[in-house]
VEXDREN-2710 file (C-alpha; in Angstrom, 1 decimal):
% VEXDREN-2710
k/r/px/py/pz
1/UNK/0.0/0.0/0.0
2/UNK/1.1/3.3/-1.1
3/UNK/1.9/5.9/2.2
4/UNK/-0.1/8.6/0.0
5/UNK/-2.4/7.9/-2.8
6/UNK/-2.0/10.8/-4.8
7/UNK/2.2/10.0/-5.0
8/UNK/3.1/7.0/-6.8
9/UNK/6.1/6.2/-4.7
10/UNK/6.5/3.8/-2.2
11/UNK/8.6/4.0/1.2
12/UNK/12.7/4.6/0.6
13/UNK/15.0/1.5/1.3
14/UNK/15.9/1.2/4.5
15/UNK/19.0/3.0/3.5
16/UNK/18.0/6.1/2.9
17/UNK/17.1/7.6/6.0
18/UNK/20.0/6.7/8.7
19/UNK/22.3/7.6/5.8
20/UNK/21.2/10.8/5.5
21/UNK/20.2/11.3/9.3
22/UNK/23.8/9.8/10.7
23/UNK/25.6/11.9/7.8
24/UNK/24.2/15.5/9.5
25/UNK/25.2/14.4/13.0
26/UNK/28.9/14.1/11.7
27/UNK/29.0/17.6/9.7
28/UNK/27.4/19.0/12.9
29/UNK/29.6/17.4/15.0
30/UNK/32.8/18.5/12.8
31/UNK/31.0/21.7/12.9
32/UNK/31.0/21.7/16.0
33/UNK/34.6/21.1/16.7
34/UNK/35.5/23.6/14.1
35/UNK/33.3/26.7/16.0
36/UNK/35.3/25.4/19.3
37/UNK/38.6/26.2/17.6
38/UNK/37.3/29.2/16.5
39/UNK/35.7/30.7/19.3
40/UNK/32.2/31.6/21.1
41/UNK/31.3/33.7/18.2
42/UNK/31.2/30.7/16.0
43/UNK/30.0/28.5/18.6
44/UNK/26.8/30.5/19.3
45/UNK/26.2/30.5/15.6
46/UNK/25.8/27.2/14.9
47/UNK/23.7/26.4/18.1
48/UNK/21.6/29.4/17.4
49/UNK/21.2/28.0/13.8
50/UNK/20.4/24.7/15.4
51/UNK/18.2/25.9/17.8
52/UNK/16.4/28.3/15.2
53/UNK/15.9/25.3/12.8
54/UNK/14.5/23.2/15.5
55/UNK/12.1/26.1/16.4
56/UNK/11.1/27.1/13.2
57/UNK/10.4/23.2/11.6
58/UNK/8.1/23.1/15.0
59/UNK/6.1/26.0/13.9
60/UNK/5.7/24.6/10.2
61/UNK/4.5/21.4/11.6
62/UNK/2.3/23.2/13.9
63/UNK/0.7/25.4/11.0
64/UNK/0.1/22.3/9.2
65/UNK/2.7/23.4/6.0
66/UNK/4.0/19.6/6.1
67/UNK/4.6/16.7/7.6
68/UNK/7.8/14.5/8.4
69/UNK/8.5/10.9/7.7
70/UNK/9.9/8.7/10.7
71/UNK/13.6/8.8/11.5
72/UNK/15.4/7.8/14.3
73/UNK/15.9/10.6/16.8
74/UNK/12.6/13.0/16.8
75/UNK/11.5/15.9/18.4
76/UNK/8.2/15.9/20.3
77/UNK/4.9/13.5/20.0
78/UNK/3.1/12.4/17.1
79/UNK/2.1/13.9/14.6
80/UNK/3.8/16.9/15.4
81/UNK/7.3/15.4/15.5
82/UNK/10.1/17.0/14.1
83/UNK/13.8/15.3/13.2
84/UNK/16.5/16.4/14.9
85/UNK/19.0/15.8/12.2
86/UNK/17.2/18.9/10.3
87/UNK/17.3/21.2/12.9
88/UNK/21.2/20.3/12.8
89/UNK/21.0/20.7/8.9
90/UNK/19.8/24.0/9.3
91/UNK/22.8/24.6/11.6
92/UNK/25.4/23.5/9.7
93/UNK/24.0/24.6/6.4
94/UNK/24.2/28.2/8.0
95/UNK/27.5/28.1/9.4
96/UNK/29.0/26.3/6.5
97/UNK/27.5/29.5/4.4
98/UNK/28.8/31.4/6.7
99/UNK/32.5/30.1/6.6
100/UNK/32.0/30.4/2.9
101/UNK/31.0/34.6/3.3
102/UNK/33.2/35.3/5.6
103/UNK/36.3/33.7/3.9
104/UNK/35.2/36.0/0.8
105/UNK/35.6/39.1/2.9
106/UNK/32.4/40.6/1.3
107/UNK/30.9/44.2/2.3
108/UNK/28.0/42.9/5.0
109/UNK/24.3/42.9/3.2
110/UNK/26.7/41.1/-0.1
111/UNK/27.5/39.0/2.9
112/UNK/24.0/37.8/4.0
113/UNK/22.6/38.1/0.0
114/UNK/25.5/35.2/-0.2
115/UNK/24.5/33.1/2.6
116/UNK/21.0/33.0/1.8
117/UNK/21.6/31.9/-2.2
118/UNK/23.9/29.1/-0.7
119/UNK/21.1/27.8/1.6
120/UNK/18.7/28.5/-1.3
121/UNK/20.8/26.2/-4.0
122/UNK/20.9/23.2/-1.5
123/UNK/17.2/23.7/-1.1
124/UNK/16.7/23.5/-4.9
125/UNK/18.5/20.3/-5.3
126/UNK/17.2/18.2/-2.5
127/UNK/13.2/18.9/-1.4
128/UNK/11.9/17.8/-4.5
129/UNK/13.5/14.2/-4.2
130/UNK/13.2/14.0/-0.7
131/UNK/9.6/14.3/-1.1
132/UNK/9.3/11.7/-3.3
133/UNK/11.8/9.9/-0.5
134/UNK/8.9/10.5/2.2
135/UNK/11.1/12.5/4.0
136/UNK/8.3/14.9/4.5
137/UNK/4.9/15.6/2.4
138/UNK/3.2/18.4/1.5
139/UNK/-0.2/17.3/1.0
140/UNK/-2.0/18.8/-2.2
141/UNK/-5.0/17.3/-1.5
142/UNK/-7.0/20.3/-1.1
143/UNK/-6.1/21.4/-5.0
144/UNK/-7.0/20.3/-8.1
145/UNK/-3.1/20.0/-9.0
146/UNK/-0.8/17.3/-9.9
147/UNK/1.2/16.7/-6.7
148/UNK/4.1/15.7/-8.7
149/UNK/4.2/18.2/-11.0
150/UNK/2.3/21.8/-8.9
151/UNK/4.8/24.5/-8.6
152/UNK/8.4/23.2/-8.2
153/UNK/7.6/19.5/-9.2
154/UNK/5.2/19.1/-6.0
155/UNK/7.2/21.7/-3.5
156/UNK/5.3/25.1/-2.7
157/UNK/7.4/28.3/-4.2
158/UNK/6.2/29.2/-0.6
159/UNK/8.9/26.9/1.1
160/UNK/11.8/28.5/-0.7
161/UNK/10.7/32.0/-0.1
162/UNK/10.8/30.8/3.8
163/UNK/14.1/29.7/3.2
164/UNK/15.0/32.7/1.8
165/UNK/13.6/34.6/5.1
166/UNK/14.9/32.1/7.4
167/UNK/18.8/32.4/6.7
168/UNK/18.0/35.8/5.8
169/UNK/17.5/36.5/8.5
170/UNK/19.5/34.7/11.3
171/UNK/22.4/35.7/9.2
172/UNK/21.2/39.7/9.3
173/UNK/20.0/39.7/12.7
174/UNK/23.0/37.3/13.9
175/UNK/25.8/39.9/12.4
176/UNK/23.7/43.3/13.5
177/UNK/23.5/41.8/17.3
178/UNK/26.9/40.9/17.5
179/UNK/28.1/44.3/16.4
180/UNK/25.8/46.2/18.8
181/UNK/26.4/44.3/21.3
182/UNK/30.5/44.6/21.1
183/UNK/31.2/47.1/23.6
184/UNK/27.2/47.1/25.3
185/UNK/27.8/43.3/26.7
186/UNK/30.3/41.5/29.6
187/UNK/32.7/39.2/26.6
188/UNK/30.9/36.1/28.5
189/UNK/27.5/36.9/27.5
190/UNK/27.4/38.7/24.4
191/UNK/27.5/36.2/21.8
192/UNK/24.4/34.4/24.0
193/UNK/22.3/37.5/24.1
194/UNK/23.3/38.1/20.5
195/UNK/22.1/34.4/19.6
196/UNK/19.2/34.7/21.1
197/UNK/17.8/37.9/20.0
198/UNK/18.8/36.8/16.5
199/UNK/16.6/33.8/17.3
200/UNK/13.8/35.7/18.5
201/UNK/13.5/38.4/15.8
202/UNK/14.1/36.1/13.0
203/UNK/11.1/34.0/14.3
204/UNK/9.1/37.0/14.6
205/UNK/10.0/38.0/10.9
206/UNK/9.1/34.2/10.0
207/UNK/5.9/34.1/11.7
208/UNK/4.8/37.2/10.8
209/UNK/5.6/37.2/6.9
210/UNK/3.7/34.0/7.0
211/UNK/0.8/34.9/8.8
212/UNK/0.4/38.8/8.0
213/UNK/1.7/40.2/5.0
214/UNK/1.9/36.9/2.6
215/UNK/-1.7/36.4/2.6
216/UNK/-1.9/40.0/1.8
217/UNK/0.4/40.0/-0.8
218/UNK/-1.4/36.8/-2.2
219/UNK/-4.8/38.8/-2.4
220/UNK/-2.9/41.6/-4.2
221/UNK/-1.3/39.3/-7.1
222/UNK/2.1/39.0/-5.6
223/UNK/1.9/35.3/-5.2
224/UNK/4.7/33.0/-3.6
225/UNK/5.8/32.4/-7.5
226/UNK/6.5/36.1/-7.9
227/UNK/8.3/36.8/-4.4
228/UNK/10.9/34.0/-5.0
229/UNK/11.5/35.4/-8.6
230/UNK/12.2/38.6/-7.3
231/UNK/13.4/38.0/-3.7
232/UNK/16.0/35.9/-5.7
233/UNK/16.9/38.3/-8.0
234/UNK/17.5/41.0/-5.5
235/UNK/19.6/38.7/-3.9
236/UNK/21.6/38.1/-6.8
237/UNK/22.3/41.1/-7.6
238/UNK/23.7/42.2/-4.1
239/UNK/26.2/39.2/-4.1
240/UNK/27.2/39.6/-7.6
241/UNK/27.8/43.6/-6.4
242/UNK/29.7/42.9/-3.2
243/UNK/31.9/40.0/-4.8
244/UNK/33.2/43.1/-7.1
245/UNK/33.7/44.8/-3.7
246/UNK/35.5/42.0/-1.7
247/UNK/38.8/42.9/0.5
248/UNK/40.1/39.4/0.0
249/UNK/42.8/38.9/-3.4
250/UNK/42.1/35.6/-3.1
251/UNK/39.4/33.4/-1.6
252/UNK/40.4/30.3/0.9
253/UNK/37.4/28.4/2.1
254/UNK/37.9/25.7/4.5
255/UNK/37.2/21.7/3.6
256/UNK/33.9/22.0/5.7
257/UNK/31.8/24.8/3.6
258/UNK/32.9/23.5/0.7
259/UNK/32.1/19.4/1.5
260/UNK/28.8/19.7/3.0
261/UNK/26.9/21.6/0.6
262/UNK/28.6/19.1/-2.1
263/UNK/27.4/16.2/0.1
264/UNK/23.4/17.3/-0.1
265/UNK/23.9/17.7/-3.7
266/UNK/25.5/14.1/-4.4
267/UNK/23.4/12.2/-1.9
268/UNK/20.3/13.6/-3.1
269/UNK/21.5/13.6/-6.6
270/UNK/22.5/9.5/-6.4
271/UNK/19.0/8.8/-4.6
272/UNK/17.3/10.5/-7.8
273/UNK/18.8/7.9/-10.0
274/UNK/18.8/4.9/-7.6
275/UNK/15.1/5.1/-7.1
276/UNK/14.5/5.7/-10.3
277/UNK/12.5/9.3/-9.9
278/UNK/14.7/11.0/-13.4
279/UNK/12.2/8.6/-15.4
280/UNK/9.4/10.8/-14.0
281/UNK/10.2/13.7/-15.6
282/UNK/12.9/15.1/-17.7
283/UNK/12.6/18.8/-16.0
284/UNK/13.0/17.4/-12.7
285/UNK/16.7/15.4/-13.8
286/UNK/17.8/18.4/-15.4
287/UNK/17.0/20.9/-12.8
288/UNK/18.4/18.8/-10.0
289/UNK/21.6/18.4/-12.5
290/UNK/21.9/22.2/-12.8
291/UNK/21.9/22.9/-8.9
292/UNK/24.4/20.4/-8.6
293/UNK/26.7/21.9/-11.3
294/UNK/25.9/25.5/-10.1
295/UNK/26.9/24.2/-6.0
296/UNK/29.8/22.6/-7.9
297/UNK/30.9/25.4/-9.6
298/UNK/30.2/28.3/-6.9
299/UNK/32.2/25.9/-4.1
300/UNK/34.9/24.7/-6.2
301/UNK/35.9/28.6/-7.8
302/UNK/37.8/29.5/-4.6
303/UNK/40.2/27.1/-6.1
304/UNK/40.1/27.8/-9.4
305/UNK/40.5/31.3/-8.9
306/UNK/43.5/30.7/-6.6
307/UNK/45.4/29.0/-9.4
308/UNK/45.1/32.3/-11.6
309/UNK/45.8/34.5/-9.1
310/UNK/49.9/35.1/-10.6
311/UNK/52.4/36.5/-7.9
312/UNK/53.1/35.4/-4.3
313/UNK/52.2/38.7/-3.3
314/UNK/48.7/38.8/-4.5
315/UNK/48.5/35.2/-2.7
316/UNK/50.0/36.5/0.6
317/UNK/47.5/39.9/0.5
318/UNK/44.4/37.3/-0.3
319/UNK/45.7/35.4/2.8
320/UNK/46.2/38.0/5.5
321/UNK/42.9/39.4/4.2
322/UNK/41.4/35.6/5.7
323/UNK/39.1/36.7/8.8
324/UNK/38.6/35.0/12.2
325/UNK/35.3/34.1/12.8
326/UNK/34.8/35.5/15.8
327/UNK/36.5/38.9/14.0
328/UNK/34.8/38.9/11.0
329/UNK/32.6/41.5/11.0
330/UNK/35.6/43.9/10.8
331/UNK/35.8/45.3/7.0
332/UNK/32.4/43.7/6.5
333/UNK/30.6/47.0/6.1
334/UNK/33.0/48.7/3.7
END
């Protein structure tokens, strides 16, 4: 028997899900051990991106936007449960961003325009699969469309626009806080109470986009098709404007923010081919191909770039221009 009638897709081997559910504890965990050799800055970024994933998946489910498949650590009681490995993906995906911004050097709103299309490609490549995984289902039952094929190939534009204003965000709020708070707070304290207002005015963005002004928008034409078409345009075009801008000569980003995002991509990317979903459609094989070549691409420059970069000088500037996390707001704003 079929978990959903309207999808024509069984349950995922048994493979699938502690595969992808073990491999987000080990990125958090390295993570994790990465922010502690940084400092509390980092640190308090990637549990307040953990905690905020954690919070805001629990007010999805809530809300009734989806539903999640079993795994085997979850959040809560039934049916409002909530994996923890995505509240850790949501943490890593934003630090790993972050890592990614920060080694760039970029002015600060090219910063979070950078982190957010990041999130947003890894997004792209992976819900629409993963839905067909039961991972988590949207239920279309209430239109008339093909749940396979409505909006992008059975995912709301609405979900991507929330990603968009979740790392938004975090990574707006998160950089703003810890500024304002650099000579307000005791050194102990400050990245907690930065973390946690980041937390609560992100959420309060979140819920209230949701809740208030999307529905008005709706009414007014601007539907969720429109705002990710020109939320993502606006956030091209301020990366693509602060890249011009950056202090660094050259760009090193670490392993991490370079392996994770590649990991999504080619887990996601074999399971589309394993389970036999590219015979479905040929849009959906060749859009999930394109993310993967544009995460490709966009994590594998830095190293490209490095190769053409032609005097040891130039190398030497693009290295002392690498931040510390915990310092990297300085020069951000430029």
């Amino acid at each position: 028997m079929l978990p959903f009638k309207a999808l024509p897709y069984g349950y995922a081997p048994g493979w699938c899900f502690p595969v992808i559910e073990l491999s987000l504890y080990v990125f958090w965990m390295w993570c994790a051990l990465d922010a502690r050799r940084k400092g509390r800055a980092a640190m308090a970024y990637l549990l307040g991106g953990t905690a905020f994933g954690v919070l805001l998946e629990t007010f999805e489910v809530m809300t009734g936007s989806y539903t999640y498949g079993r795994f085997q650590v979850m959040l809560w009681h039934a049916p409002m449960q909530v994996p923890l490995w995505v509240g850790c993906g949501w943490g890593v995906i934003m630090y790993t961003a972050r890592l990614f911004s920060d080694a760039a050097r970029l002015p600060l709103v090219a910063a979070k325009a950078l982190d957010t299309l990041l999130a947003l490609n890894i997004d792209l490549g992976i819900d629409a699969v993963a839905y067909r995984m039961h991972m988590w289902h949207w239920d279309w039952t209430w239109s008339t469309l093909d749940p396979l094929k409505a909006q992008w190939f059975g995912i709301p534009y609405g979900n991507f626009v929330g990603w968009i204003t979740v790392v938004f965000c975090f990574s707006v709020f998160s950089r703003m806080f810890e500024r304002w708070l650099a000579g307000r707070a005791k050194a102990a304290w400050r990245n907690a109470f930065a973390t946690v207002l980041a937390i609560a005015c992100s959420l309060g963005v979140l819920m209230g986009t949701e809740m208030a002004l999307f529905p008005v928008m709706n009414r007014l034409g601007v539907t969720s098709g429109w705002r990710l078409v020109l939320l993502s345009a606006v956030l091209i075009a301020l990366a693509a404007m602060g890249w011009r801008k950056r202090a660094a000569a050259r760009v090193v980003v670490e392993p991490l923010a370079q392996l994770l995002p590649l990991w999504f991509h080619g887990y996601f990317f074999v399971c589309l081919f394993a389970l036999g979903f590219w015979r479905e459609n040929a849009w959906l094989t060749a859009v999930t191909f394109a993310n993967l070549l544009v995460g490709v691409a966009v994590h594998v420059y830095p190293h490209w770039s490095a190769g053409r970069v032609g005097s040891a000088e130039a190398v030497g500037a693009g290295e002392r221009a690498m931040p510390r996390y915990g310092n990297a707001l300085r020069g951000l704003a430029d």
